[in-house]
C-alpha positions in Angstrom: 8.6 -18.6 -49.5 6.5 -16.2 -47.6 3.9 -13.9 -49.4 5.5 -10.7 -48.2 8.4 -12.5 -49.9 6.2 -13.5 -53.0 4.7 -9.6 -53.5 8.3 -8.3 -53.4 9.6 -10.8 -55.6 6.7 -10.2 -58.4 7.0 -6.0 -57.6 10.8 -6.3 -58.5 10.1 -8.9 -61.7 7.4 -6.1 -63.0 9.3 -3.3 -62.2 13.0 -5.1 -63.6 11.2 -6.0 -67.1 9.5 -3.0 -67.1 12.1 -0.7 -66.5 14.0 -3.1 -68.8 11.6 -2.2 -71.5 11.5 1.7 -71.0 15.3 1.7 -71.1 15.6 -0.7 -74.5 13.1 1.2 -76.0 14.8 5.1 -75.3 17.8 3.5 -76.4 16.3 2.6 -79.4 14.9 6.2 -79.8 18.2 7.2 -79.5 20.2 6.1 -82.3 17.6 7.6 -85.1 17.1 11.0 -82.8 20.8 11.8 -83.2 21.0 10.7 -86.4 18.5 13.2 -87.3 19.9 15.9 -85.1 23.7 15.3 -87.2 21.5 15.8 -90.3 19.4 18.8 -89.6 23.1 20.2 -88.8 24.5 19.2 -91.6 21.6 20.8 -94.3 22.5 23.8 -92.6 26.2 23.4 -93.1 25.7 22.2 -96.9 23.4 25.0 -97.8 25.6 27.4 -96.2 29.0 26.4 -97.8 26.6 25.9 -101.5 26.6 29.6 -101.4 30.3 30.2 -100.5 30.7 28.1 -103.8 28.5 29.6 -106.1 30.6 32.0 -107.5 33.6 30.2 -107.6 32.1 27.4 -109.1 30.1 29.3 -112.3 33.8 30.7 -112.8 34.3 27.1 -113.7 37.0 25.9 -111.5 37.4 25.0 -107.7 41.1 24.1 -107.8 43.0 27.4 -107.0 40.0 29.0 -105.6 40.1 30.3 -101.7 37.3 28.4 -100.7 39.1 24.8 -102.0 42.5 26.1 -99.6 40.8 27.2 -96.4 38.8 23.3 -96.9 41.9 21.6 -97.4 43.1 23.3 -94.2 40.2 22.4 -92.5 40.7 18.8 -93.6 44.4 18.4 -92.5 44.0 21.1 -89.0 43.4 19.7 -85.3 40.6 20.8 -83.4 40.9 21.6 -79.4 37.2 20.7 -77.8 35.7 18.7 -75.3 32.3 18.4 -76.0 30.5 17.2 -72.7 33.4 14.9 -71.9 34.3 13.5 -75.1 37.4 14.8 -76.7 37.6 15.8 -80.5 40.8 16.5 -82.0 40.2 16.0 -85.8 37.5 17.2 -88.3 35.8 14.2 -89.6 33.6 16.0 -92.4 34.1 15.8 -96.1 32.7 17.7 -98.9 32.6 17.6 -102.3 31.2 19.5 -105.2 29.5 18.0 -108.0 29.2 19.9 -111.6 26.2 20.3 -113.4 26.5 16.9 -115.3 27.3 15.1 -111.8 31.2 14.8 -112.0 33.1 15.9 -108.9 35.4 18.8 -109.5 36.6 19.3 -105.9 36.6 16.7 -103.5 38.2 17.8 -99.8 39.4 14.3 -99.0 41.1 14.6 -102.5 40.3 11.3 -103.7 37.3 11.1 -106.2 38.1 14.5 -108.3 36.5 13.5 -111.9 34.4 10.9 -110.6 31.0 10.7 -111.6 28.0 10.9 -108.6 25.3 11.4 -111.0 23.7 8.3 -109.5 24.0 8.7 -106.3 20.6 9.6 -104.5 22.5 13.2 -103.0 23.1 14.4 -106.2 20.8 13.1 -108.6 17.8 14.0 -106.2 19.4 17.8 -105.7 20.0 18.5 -109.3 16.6 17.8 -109.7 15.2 20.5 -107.9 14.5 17.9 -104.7 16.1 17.4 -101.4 19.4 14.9 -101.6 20.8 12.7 -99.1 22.3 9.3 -98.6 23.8 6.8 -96.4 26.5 4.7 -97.6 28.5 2.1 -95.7 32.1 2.8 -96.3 33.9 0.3 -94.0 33.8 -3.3 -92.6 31.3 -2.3 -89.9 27.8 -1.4 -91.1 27.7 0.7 -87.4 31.2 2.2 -87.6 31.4 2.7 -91.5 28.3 4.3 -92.2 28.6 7.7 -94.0 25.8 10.1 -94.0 25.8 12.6 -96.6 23.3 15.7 -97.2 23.5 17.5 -100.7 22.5 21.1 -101.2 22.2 23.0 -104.6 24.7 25.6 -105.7 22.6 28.0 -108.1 24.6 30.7 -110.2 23.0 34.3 -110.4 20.0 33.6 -112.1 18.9 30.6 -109.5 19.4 28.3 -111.8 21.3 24.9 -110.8 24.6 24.9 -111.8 26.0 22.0 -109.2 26.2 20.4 -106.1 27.6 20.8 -102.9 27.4 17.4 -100.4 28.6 17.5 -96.8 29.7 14.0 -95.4 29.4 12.8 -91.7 30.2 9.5 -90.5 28.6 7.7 -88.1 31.5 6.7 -85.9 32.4 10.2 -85.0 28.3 10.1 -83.1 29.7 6.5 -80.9 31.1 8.5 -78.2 27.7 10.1 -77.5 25.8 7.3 -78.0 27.7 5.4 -75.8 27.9 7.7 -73.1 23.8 8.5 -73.3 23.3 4.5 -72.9 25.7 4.3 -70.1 24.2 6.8 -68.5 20.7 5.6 -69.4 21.7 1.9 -67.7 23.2 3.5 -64.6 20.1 5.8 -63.9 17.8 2.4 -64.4 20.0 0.9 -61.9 19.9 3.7 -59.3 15.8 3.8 -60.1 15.8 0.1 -60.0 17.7 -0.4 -56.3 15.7 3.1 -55.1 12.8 1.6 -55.7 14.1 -1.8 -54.0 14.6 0.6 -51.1 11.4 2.1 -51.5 9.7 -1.2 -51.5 11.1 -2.9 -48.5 10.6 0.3 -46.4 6.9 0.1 -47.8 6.9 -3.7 -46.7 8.1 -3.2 -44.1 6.0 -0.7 -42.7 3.0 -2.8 -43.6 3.9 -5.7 -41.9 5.5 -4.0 -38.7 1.8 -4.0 -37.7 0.9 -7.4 -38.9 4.5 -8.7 -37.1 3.0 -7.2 -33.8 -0.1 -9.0 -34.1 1.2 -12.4 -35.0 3.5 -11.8 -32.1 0.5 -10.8 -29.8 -1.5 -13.6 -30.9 1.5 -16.5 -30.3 2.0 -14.9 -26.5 -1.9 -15.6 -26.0 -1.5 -18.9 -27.4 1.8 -19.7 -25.2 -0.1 -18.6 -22.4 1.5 -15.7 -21.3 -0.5 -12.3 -20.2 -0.2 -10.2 -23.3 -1.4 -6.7 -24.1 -3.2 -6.3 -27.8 -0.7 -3.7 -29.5 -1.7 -0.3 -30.8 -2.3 -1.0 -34.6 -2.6 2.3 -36.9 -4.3 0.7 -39.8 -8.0 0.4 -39.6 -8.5 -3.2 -40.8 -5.9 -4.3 -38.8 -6.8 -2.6 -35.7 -10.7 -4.3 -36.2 -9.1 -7.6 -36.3 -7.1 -7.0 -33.3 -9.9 -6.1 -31.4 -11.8 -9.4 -32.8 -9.2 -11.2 -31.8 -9.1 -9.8 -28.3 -12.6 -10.0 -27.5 -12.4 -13.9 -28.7 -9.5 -14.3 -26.7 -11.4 -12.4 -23.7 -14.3 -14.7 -24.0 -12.2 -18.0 -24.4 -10.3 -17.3 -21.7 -13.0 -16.7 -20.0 -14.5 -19.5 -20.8 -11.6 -21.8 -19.8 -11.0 -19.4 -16.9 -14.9 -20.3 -15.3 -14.3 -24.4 -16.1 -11.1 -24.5 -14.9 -11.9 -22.3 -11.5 -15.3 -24.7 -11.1 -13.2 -28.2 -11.5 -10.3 -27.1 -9.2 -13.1 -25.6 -6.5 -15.0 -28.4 -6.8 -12.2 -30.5 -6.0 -11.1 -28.6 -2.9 -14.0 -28.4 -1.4 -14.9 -31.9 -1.9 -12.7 -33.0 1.5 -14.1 -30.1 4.0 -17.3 -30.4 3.3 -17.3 -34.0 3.5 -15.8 -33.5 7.1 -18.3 -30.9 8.0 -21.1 -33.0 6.6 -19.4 -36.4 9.0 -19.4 -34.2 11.8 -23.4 -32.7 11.3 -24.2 -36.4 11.0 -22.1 -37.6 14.1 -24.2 -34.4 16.2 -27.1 -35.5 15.7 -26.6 -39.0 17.5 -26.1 -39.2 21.4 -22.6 -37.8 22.3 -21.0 -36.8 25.8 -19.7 -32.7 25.6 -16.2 -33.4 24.8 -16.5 -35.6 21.7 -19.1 -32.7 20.9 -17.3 -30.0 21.2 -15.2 -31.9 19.3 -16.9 -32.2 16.3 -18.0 -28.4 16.4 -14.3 -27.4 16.0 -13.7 -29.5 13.2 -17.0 -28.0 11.7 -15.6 -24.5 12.9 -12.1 -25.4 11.4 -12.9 -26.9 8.1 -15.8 -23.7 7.4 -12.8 -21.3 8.2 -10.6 -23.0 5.8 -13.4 -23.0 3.0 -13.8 -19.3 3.4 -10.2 -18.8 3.5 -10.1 -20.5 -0.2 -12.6 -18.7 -1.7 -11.3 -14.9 -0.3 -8.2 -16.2 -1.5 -9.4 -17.6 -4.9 -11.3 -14.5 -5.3 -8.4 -12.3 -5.0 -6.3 -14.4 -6.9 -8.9 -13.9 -9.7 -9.4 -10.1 -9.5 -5.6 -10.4 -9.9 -5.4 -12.7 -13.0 -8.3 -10.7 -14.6 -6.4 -7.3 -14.6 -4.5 -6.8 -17.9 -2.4 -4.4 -16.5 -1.2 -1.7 -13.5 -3.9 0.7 -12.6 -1.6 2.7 -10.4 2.1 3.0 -10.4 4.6 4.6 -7.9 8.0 4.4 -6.4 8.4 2.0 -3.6 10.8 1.4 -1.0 11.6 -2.4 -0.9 12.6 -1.9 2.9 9.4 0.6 4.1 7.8 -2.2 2.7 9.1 -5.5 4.3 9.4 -3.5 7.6 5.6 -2.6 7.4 4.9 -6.9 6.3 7.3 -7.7 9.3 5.8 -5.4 11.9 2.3 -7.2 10.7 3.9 -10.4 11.1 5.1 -9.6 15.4 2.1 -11.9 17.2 2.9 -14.6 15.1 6.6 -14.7 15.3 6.0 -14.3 19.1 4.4 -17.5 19.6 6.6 -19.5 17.1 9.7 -18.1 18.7 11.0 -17.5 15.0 13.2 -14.6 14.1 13.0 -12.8 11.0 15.9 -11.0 10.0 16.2 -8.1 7.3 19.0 -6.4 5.7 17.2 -4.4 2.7 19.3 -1.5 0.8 17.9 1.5 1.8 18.3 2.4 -2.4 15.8 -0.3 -3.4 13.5 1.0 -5.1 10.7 -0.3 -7.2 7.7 1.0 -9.3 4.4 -0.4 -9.1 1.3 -0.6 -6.6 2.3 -0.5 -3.0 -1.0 -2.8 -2.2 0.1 -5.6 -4.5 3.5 -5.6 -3.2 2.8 -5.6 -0.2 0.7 -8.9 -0.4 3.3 -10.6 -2.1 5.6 -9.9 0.4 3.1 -11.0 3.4 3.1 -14.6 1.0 6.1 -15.2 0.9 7.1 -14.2 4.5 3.5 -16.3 5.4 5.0 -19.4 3.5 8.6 -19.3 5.0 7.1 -19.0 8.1 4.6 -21.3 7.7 7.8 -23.7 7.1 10.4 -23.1 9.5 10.8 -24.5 12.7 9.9 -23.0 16.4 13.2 -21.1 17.2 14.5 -20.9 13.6 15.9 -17.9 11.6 14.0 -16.3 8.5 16.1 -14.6 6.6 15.1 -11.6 4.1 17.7 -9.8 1.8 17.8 -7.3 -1.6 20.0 -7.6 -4.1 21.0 -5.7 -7.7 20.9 -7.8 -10.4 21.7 -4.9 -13.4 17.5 -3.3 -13.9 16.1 -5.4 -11.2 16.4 -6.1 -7.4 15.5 -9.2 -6.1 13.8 -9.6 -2.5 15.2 -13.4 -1.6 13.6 -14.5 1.7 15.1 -17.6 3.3 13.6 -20.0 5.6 15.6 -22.8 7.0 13.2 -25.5 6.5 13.4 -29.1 4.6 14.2 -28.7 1.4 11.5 -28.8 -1.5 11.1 -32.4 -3.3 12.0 -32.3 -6.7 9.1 -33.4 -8.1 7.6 -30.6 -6.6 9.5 -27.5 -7.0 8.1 -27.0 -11.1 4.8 -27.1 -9.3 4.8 -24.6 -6.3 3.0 -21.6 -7.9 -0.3 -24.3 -9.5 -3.2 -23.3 -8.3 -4.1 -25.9 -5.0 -0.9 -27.2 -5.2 0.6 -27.1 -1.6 3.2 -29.4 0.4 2.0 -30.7 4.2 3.5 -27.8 6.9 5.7 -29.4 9.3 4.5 -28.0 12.5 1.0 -29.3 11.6 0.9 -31.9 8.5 -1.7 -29.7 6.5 -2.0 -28.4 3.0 -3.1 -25.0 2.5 -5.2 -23.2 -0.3 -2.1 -23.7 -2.2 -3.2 -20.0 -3.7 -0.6 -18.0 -2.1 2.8 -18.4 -4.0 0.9 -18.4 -7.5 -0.9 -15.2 -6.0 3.3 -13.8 -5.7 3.9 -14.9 -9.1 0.6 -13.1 -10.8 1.7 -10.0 -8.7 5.6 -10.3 -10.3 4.1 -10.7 -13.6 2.0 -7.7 -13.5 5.5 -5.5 -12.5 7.6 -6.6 -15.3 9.0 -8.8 -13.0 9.2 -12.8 -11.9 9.4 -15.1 -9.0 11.3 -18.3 -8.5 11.8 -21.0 -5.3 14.6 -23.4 -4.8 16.6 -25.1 -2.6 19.2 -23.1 -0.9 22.7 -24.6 -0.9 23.5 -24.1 2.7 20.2 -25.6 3.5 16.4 -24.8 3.7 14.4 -22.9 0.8 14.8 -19.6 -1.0 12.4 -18.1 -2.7 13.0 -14.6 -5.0 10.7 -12.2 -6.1 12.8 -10.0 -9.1 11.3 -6.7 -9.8 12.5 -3.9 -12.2 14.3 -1.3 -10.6 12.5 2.6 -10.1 
């Protein structure tokens, strides 16, 4: 598992037991607090209807009295409310009234009359001055058949106790509520609990967005490719960024110095060993021709080591740059025609023909300089491998946000082994007109400039014959 993975899977463990907790223990809370609430209600209600009785009862009987009727009525009417949601149709409250002695005399379900309460805690407690109340189970269910009852005193003129008066609740008739608060209670847990998922993913993932960019920037460094550090907002990361770049500046650089000093080394090791033949062969007794001989190979080979090293110094400048530094709209045909016109002494004495059909529409953004160089390569290159008399052939296509320059020369087709080479440093392929390698710089110096656009360069053999080589660039 990954440890974003592992910190969102403890944050949601913590915060599901937690909330777990919180909502168990309001529940809890719950039960009691309405219990209470039904009892506060009902000392008001007792007290109230102990007065209502008073007078009735020191008259010394409750059974034809107008208070007894309009209870009875109460007891055997239906109710119309809906109390937040829950409907109640019948009054569930009953209430007796206890003599002096603890015997019921009126009893509104009509079923204990002459009973005697004088033990139980409502009306012992009450006639003894103290407050009365009492929970008795009733049914099978100790949560459905609990009763609660609340006692008040009925006093006669003189305040003196002449009875009691006990209001009866049960619990079932509080279900509904309770119910309905845990529901509600579980749902609102569950709405927190998946906000806070939300919440925490969004969090996650905006504090690995930055972390995702650098991992990404670091595995395009290590696959080789040319790779811009991203913009990072948070501090820390943004110092390790810039560690990372500078470490990958200095490897590179590193790499970049051996690697440039082997493959010199190596190319220069076969014209300077003919320039040093030829000084030694000077200095012996020669006629003028063998002479002049040897200066032009010295001459030759001296103008082919200073062609490398222009050419491996531009091609360095190139690889060093990390990015654009100027970037405008180009004309792919303004371009080849100005790399063609450049081109006219050299077609003349080959006798090849370079022919152009460009869209006037193609257009390109990036540095007219650079383009123009990769251009002269790969015009240079087809040249450089088609025969006196021949046909190069240069065209634009659209390929959806890029056009591609394809130049075609008609020339023997690229060896297989060879075509996943042609843009390595020094690697070059024997021109026909002259059996030579040259610097072996130039196509890799087209595909540095393609990368730098956006863009990217390819050679193969053409179908009908010869080579093509594209350069793709996004379109303007």
């Amino acid at each position: 598992m990954r440890l974003l993975g592992r910190i969102l899977l403890g944050y949601l463990l913590v915060l599901g037991v937690g909330g777990w907790f919180v909502v168990s223990s309001t529940l809890d809370e719950i039960k009691p607090a309405m219990r209470q609430s039904a009892e506060e209600t009902l000392v008001d209600s007792a007290n109230l209807l102990a007065r209502l009785v008073a007078e009735d009862l020191a008259h010394g009987s409750l059974d034809d009295s107008t208070f007894a009727a309009r209870l009875r009525e109460y007891a055997n009417g239906t109710l119309e409310a809906e109390i937040f949601g829950v409907a109640k149709r019948l009054p569930n409250h009953r209430v007796y009234v206890t003599d002096a002695r603890g015997r019921v005399v009126f009893d509104s379900s009509g079923r204990d009359v002459g009973a005697d309460y004088s033990r139980w805690n409502d009306v012992y407690l009450t006639l003894r001055g103290r407050y009365g109340a009492r929970s008795t189970n009733e049914g099978d269910d100790p949560e459905t058949g609990s009763v609660m009852y609340v006692a008040a005193p009925v006093r006669d003129g003189a305040g003196g106790i002449i009875g009691v008066l006990t209001v009866g609740k049960p619990n079932q008739s509080m279900l509904p509520f309770l119910h309905r608060a845990e529901r509600r209670a579980w749902l609102g847990a569950a709405v927190v609990l998946l906000a806070a998922v939300g919440a925490a993913l969004a969090i996650a993932w905006w504090n690995t967005r930055s972390v995702h960019a650098l991992t990404a920037y670091a595995q395009r460094v290590s696959a080789g490719e040319r790779a811009a550090l991203p913009r990072l907002r948070e501090p820390e990361l943004a110092t390790l960024g810039r560690a990372l770049e500078d470490m990958r500046s200095r490897l590179d650089g590193k790499t970049y110095i051996e690697h440039y000093v082997q493959a010199l080394t190596h190319e220069l090791k076969s014209p300077l060993a003919s320039i040093l033949g030829a000084a030694e062969l000077l200095g012996e007794d020669l006629d003028a021709a063998d002479r002049a001989r040897l200066v032009g190979n010295i001459a030759g080979e001296a103008r082919r080591i200073h062609e490398l090293v222009e050419r491996l110094l531009a091609l360095a400048q190139l690889e060093q740059r990390g990015g654009l530094t100027t970037l405008e709209d180009c004309r792919l045909a303004e371009l080849v025609e100005t790399v063609v016109e450049a081109r006219t002494a050299r077609r003349q004495q080959t006798g090849v023909t370079i022919e152009c059909a460009v869209d006037a529409a193609a257009r390109v953004r990036g540095e007219p300089f650079l383009l123009r160089q990769a251009i002269g390569n790969l015009l240079d290159n087809a040249l450089d491998f088609t025969p006196p008399g021949g046909v190069v052939r240069c065209t634009v296509e659209r390929h959806g946000d890029d056009w591609t320059l394809c130049c075609h020369n008609p020339g023997p087709c690229v060896p297989d082994y060879a075509l996943p080479r042609v843009t390595e440093r020094f690697f070059s392929l024997p021109r026909p007109a002259t059996g030579r390698k040259s610097s072996g710089l130039g196509l890799c110096f087209v595909a540095e400039i393609a990368a730098l656009h956006g863009g990217a360069f390819s050679l193969a053999n053409a179908a009908e014959g010869g080579v093509a080589a594209r350069l793709r660039l996004p379109a303007a």
